[in-house]
Structure formats: structure tokens, C-alpha cells
MIDRENTOR-539959 format. One record per residue (C-alpha): residue in one letter; x, y, z. Coordinates in steps of 0.001 Angstrom, whole numbers, padded with zeros to 6 digits, always signed. Each point is the difference from the previous one (the first is absolute). Example, Ala and Ser with C-alpha at 12.3 -4.5 7.8 and 13.67 -1.06 7.14 Angstrom:
BEGIN
A+012300-004500+007800S+001370+003440-000660
***
This chain:
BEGIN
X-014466+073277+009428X+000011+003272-001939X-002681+000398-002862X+001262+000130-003148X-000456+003108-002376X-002200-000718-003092X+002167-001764-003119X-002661+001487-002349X-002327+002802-000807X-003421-000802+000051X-001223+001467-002881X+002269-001498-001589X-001702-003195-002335X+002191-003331-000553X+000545-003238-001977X-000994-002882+001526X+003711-001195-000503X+001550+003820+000794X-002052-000404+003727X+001518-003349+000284X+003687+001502-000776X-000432+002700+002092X-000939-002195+002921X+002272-002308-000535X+002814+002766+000216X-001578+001489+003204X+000165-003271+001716X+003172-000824-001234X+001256+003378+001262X-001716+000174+003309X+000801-003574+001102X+003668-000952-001691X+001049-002157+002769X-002555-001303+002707X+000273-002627+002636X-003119-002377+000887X-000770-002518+002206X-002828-002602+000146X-000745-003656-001093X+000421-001743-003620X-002930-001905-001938X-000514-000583-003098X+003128-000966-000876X+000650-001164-003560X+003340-000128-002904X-000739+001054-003464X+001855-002369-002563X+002235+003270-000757X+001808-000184+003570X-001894+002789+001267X-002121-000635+003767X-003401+001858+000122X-001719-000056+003552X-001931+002288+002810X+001213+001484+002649X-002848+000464+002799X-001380+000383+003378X-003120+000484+001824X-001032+002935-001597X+001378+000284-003618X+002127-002181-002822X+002686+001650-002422X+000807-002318-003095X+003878-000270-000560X+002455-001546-002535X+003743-001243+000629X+001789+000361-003249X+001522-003308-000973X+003783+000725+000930X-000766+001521+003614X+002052-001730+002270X-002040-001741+002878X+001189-001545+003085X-002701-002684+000867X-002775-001522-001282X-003418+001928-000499X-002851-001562+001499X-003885+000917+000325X-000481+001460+003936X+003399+001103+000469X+000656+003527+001477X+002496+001736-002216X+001532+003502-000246X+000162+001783-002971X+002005+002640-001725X-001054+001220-003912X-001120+002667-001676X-004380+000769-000788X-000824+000240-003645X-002846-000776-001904X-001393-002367-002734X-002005+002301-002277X-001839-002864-001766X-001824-001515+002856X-000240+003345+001804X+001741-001115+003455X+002975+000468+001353X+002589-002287+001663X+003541-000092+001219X+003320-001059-001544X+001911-001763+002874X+003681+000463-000151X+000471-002191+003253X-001643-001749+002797X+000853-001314+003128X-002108-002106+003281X-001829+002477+001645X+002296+000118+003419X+002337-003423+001130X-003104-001341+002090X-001747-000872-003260X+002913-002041-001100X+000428-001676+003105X-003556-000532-000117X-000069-001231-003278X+002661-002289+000329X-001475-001555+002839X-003090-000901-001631X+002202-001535-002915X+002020-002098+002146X-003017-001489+001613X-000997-000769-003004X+003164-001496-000898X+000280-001909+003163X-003333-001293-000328X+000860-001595-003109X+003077-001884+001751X+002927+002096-001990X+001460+000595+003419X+000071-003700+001077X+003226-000998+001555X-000265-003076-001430X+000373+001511-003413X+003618+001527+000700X+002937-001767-001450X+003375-000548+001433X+002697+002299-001678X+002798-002259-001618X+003270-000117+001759X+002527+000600-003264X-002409+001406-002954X+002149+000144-003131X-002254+002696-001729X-001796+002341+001592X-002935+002365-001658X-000728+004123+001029X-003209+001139-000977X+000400+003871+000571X+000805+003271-001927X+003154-000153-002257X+001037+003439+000969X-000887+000575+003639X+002248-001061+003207X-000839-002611+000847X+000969-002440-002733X+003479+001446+000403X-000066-000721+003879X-001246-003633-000453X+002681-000093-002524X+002641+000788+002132X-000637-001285+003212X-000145-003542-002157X+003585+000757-001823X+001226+000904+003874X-001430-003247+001489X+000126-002940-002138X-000618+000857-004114X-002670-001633-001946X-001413+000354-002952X-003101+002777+000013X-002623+000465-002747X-001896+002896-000042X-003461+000600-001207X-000709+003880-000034X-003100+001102+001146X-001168+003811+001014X-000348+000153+003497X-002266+002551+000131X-003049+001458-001798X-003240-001385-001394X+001862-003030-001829X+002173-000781+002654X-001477-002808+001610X-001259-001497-003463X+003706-000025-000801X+001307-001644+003355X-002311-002680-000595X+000552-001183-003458X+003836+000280+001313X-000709-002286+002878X-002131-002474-002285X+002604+000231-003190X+002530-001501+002542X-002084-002632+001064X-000904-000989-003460X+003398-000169-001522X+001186-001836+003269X+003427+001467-000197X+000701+001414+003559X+000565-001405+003190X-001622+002679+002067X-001526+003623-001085X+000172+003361+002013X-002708+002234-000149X+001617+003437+000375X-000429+003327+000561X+001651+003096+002006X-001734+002186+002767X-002990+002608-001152X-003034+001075+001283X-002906-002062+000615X-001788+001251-002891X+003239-001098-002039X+000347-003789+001012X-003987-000903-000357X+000768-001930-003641X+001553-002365+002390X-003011-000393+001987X-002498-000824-003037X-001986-002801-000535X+001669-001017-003164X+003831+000280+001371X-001328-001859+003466X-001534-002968-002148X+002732-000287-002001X+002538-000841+002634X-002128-001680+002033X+000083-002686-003190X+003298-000011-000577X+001737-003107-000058X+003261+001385+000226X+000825+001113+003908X-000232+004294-000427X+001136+001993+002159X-001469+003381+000765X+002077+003336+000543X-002147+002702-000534X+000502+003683+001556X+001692+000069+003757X-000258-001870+003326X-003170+002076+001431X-001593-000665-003713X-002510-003058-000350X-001625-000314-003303X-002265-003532-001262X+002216-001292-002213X+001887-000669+003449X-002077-002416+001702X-000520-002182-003296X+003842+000030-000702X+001701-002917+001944X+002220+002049+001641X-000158+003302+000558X+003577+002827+000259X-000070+003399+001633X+001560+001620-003140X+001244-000846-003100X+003593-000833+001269X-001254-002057+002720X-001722-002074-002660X+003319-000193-001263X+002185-001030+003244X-003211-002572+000524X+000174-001970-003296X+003836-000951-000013X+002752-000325+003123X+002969+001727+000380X+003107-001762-001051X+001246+000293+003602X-003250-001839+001145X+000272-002399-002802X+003678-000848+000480X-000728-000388+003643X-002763-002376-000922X+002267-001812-001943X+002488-000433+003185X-002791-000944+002475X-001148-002460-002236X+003789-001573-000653X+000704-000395+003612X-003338-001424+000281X+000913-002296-002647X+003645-000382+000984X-001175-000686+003982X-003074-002870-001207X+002956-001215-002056X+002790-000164+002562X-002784-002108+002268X-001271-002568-002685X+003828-000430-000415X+000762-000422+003739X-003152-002791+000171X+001298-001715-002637X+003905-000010+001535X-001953-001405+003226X-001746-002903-001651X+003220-000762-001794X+002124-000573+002831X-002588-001673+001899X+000303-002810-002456X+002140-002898+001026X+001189-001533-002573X+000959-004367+000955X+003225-001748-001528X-001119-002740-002844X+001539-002539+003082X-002704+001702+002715X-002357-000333-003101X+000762-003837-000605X-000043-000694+003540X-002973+001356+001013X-001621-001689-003512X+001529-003496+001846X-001549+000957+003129X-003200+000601-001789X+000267-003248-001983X+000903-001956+003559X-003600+001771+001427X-001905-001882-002598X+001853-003479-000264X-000953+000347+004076X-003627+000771-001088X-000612-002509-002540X+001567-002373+001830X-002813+000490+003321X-002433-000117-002746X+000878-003197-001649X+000309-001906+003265X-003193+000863+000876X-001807-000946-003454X+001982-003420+000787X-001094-000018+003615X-003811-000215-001359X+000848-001815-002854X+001613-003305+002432X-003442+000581+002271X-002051-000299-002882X+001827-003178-000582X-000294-001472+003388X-003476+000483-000062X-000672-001875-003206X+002149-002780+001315X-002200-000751+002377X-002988+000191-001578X-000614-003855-001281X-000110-000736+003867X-002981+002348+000212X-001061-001294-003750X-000077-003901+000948X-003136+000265+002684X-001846+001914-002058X+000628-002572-003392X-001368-003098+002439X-002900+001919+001238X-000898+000809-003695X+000295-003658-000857X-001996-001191+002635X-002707+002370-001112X+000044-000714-003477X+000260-004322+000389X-003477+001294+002284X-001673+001761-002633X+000832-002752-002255X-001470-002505+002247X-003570+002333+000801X+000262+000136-003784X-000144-003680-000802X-002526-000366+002707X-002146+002385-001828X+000388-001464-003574X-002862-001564-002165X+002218-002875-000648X-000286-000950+003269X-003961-000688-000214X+000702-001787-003726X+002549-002165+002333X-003036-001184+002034X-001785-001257-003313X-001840+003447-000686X-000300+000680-003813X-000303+003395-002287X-002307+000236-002748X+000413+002543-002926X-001768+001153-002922X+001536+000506-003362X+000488+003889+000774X+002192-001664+003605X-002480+001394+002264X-000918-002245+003152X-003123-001583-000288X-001983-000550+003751X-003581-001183-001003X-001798-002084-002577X-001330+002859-002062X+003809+001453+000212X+000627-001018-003845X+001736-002816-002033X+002946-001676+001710X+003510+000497-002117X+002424-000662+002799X+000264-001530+003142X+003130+000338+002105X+001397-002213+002528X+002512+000092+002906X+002585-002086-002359X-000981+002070-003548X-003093+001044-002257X-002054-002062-002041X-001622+001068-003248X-003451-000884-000721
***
């Protein structure tokens, strides 16, 4: 690098404040559009907009400030490797200088691959990827919500490809697509939806760009917000080769913006031949219900009221026959139970002499054994007032004595 010629002459004797000017202009004038590269810290956002940070690497740090206003494309982090392009000036009342940055871009696409690798593991980690959190689109939605740019393509496609297929009704919430509030914007679209509950489905959408371009779609707050979504989204962001975060939390995700389109609603040719494939299903289960039924009618017979009486007879004849068995044999036992009582006083009659001959026995061994017997012989009884016996002299007073013919009172 050439040395630059003096700015000054130095005899010359300055104001603290002319020295600062005049530096100020040199650096201004040697350096009026520069290009740096290294790694951001100190990262912070003044309550006026404005972004004050450092630029640095191993050997040196450069302070810089992003105006509020300057359009950035992603999301400034501490450690990331950025380019930048600006202009040097100075700041005369702390005596340093710094760098106005007028934009800045991911040092190379490796760093954004890398970076979005380490954000999706993250993600993953945290189960926004699950499978089990995706949601089945509905067949027929009524009212469908686009959460992309008013002015850029592809609203319009979506737009058409839905009047050329089958027309709903589409709500847009308009959200830039690009730029430091892009993906602040796509999410507070996303969760607006979802809190007013008045779509069936919502398209995340977007046309082709560069990588640098599509990464609002790939920040945290945009991937959190659809993974929570309680309405099925659908994500159409950039083209085919293109694979940003938002799509693995949507439910399903579309190669492009149109294809989000063709995916959410059927054609009315596919719909109309729905319709037909499920009338001659309908019309075929029909026709063989129908046929069943015809079958089980004509397999009825159906008897004349004469068949009917006769076969009633027949029936009544079965169980005159039956009860007729069954009362001759309940008279059958009844006559044998008779005959056997008949002759039962011929079996009574030995039995009523044998018992008389035992009793006039018992009588007689009972006479035999009677006091009265011993009175007969002249024995007497003697009793005391209380009608005890008395057996001795010393038994007590006599009151009674009794006899074989009676008892005498003393």
C-alpha cells in the first residue's frame, strides 16, 4: 500500500477540535468505501434503532455502527463471521475511530450452512422436528391463510394456481420477506392466524433468492412459531434445491410457492373424479344390499291360512296324543297304588293279634307285680299324716293304714 503524503504542515499548531476535523476528513477521504471481514461481539441496539458492535479477529477490533434503517438479511449474532462494506470515519469526542456499515453479509455460504446446522440441532434437540408433531392437511379447507409479501410473486402464483384448481377463499397477512424484520414479521403472521382461528390451513411463502436472502425463514423465532401452530401450515419457501428451518417444523413441506398451492386443494378434475369413484362405489354396495335383500325375499314361502290351520290341527292332534300317554300313565300308578292299599288289612290283621297278645302279657306281668297283690295276702300299709310309708316303730305317728279292700283312717 502506497504511503500517503502529509495532510498537514508541521509547523503548523492546531485546535484540539481543528486536529480532530482534519482527521476526521483524511480518514473519511482515504477510506470512503472499505470492505472487512472478521467475527462480531459485542453486539448491542441503542433504544434509537441504531446497532453498535466490534468487528474483530486475532489481531485487532474496529468498533462499527448500522444506522437504524440499513436493511439486513439475517439475524446478527455474537461469533458469527460477517463481511462488511462502509465507509471509516471518526468520533472526535472519544478520540477513536469506527466504521459506518452500509451492508453485511455471512462471510462465504459455508458459514451459513454451518450455522444453520448448528441451529437445527438445536432445534431438533428440542423435538420441533418430531413427526409426531405434524398435522394432517384438511381435505376441502374453506379459507385458506398466505403469510408472505403483498407485492412479490409469489402471492400472485398461489393465487392463481388456487382460482385454476378449485377457488377458495385466501386471507393474506403481509409480511416482508426479506431483511432484518423479516422473520419477526412471518412469525407474528403465522401466530395472528392461529389466534384468530379463522383459516383452515396457512402457506408459508416465498419465491427463489439466494441463500443469504431466505435465512428469516430459517430463524429461531419463525421455526418456533410454526412448530406451535395449531392450524396445519404449510411451508413454500424459495425453490426445490432450497431447504430452510421453518421447513422441517411446518407439517408439510412444498418445493415452491405454487406447489404449496397445487398441495393444499385438488383439481376439479381430481375432485369430480373423486366424486364418480365414490358414486359407483356407492351405487355398486347399493346394487348388492339390494340383490341380498331380493334373495331373502323370495326365499320366503309364504303358507295358505288352510296349510296354516292344518298344520295348527296337526299340532293340536301331537299334544291330545301326548297328554293322553301322560294321563294313562299317572292312572296306571294311581290303580297300583290302590291295589296295594287293598291289600294291606291282610298284612295289618297279624300284626293287630300279635300286639294284643303282647299287651293282655304286659297287663298280666303287671298285675303280678302290683302292691295290691301283697295287701290281697293280708299285708297292710301304714302312713303318717304327711302319706309317707312308715316301716319301723320310731317311723312316726300312724294317720292311715291301707288295706287290700280300702284305707282306714286313724
Amino acid at each position: 500500500m502506497q504511503k500517503p503524503e502529509p495532510a498537514v504542515n508541521a509547523d503548523t499548531i492546531f485546535t484540539v477540535s481543528d486536529a480532530s476535523v482534519i482527521l476526521k476528513g483524511v480518514v473519511e477521504t482515504a477510506f470512503p468505501r472499505i470492505k472487512i471481514r472478521g467475527e462480531l461481539s459485542q453486539i448491542t441496539r441503542a433504544t434509537s434503532g441504531h446497532m453498535y458492535m466490534t468487528i474483530k479477529d486475532s489481531g485487532a477490533a474496529i468498533q462499527m455502527i448500522i444506522w437504524r434503517g440499513t436493511p439486513i438479511a439475517f439475524k446478527l449474532e455474537e461469533g458469527m463471521e460477517v463481511v462488511v462494506t462502509g465507509r471509516f470515519t471518526t468520533y472526535p469526542a472519544r478520540s477513536n475511530y469506527q466504521i459506518i456499515v452500509n451492508e453485511i453479509e455471512m462471510a462465504g455460504v459455508g458459514a451459513i450452512l454451518k450455522m444453520l446446522e448448528m441451529r437445527k440441532q438445536k432445534l431438533a434437540l428440542e423435538g420441533l422436528f418430531d413427526e409426531s408433531r405434524k398435522k394432517p392437511l384438511p381435505h376441502l379447507p374453506q379459507t385458506i391463510g398466505v403469510v408472505t409479501s403483498p407485492t412479490g410473486a409469489a402471492f400472485q402464483d398461489i393465487q392463481n394456481r388456487l382460482r385454476e384448481r378449485f377457488p377458495v377463499h385466501v386471507l393474506l397477512y403481509p409480511a416482508t420477506v426479506q431483511g432484518e424484520s423479516a422473520a419477526r414479521e412471518v412469525a407474528a403472521g403465522i401466530e395472528y392466524f392461529n389466534r384468530m382461528n379463522n383459516v383452515d390451513v396457512i402457506i408459508v411463502a416465498r419465491g427463489g433468492g439466494a441463500l443469504e436472502d431466505l435465512l428469516p425463514f430459517s430463524e429461531e423465532i419463525v421455526v418456533r412459531a410454526a412448530a406451535a401452530s395449531h392450524i396445519p401450515l404449510i411451508s413454500g419457501v424459495g425453490h426445490e434445491p432450497d431447504w430452510m428451518l421453518i421447513d422441517y417444523a411446518a407439517d408439510v413441506r412444498a418445493p415452491t410457492p405454487t406447489g404449496a398451492a397445487e398441495m393444499v386443494v385438488p383439481t376439479k378434475l381430481a375432485l369430480s373424479q373423486e366424486i364418480d369413484n365414490l358414486w359407483h362405489h356407492i351405487s355398486n354396495a347399493f346394487l348388492a344390499r339390494l340383490n341380498s335383500a331380493k334373495q331373502r325375499i323370495e326365499s320366503i314361502v309364504i303358507k295358505s291360512p288352510r296349510q296354516t290351520v292344518m298344520e295348527q290341527a296337526q299340532r293340536i292332534d301331537d299334544i291330545g296324543r301326548t297328554m293322553d300317554i301322560i294321563i294313562n300313565s299317572k292312572l296306571q300308578n294311581a290303580a297300583q297304588k290302590i291295589a296295594n292299599m287293598s291289600s294291606f288289612g291282610n298284612i295289618l290283621h297279624p300284626k293287630m293279634t300279635a300286639l294284643n297278645q303282647s299287651v293282655a302279657h304286659l297287663g298280666q306281668m303287671l298285675n303280678s307285680l302290683s302292691y295290691k297283690n301283697v295287701l290281697a295276702r293280708g299285708y297292710a300299709i301304714v302312713r303318717d299324716k304327711d302319706d309317707k310309708i312308715i316301716t319301723n316303730t320310731n317311723g312316726g305317728t300312724p294317720n292311715s293304714i291301707e288295706f287290700a279292700d280300702g284305707v282306714l283312717k286313724l
